[in-house]
N, C-alpha and C positions, 0 to 999 in steps of 0.2 A: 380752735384747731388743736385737738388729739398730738401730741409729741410720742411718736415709738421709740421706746426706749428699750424695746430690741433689735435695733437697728445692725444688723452687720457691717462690718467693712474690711479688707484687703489688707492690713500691714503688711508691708514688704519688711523681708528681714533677711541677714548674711546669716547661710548656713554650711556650715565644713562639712564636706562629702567627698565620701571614698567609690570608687565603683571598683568590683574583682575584674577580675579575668572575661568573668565571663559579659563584663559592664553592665550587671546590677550594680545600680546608685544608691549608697547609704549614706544616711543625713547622721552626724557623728554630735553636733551642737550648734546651738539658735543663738544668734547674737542679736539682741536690738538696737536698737540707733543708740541708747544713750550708753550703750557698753557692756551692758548688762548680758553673760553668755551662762547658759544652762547646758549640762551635758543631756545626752538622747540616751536613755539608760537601754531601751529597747524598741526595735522597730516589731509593733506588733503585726503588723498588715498590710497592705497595700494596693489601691485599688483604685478607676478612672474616679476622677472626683466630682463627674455630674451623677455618681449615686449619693452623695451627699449633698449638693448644691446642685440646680436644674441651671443657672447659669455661671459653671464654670468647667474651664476645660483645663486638663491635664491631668495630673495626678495626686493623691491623697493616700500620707503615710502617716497611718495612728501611731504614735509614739507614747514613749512612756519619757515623763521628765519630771524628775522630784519626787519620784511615785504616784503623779499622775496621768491620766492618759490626756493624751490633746495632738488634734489634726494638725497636721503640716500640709500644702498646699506645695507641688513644683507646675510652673505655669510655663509650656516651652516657650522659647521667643519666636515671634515673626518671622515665616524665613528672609524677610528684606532684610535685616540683620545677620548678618551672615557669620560676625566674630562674634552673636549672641546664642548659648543653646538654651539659658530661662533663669528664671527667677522663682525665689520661695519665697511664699506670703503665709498666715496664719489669717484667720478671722477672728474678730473682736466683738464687742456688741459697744457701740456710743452712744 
């Protein structure tokens, strides 16, 4: 049996986010579990993120970090959570 080893998957990750006035949400830096935080030098884009993935829903902001670009993922919460508005994930390849 074949192992893909472009397998994507979901990290969830804490990201610092401002929204203006007029609440556009901007993603400011990515922190991973083990501590490790990157600043968002630039948000280039942003756009539904089933143009990038056919099964995912919310939204996808190309960011620039280190000088380079990489997708950010905001996934809303369920509304049965009610004290939750979502979470940010990145994909990975395992």
């Amino acid at each position: 049996m074949a192992v893909d080893r472009n397998k994507k998957e979901k990290v969830y990750v804490k990201v610092s986010t401002d929204f203006d006035q007029t609440g556009y949400m901007q993603p400011r830096s990515v922190t991973w579990s083990d501590g490790r935080t990157f600043k968002i030098e630039k948000v280039k884009d942003f756009r539904p993120a089933s143009i990038y993935r056919d099964d995912c829903s919310g939204y996808c902001f190309t960011v620039m970090i280190r000088g380079e670009e990489k997708h950010l993922f905001f996934e809303p919460a369920d509304s049965t959570f009610s004290s939750r508005i979502g979470r940010w994930y990145v994909m990975t390849v395992s």
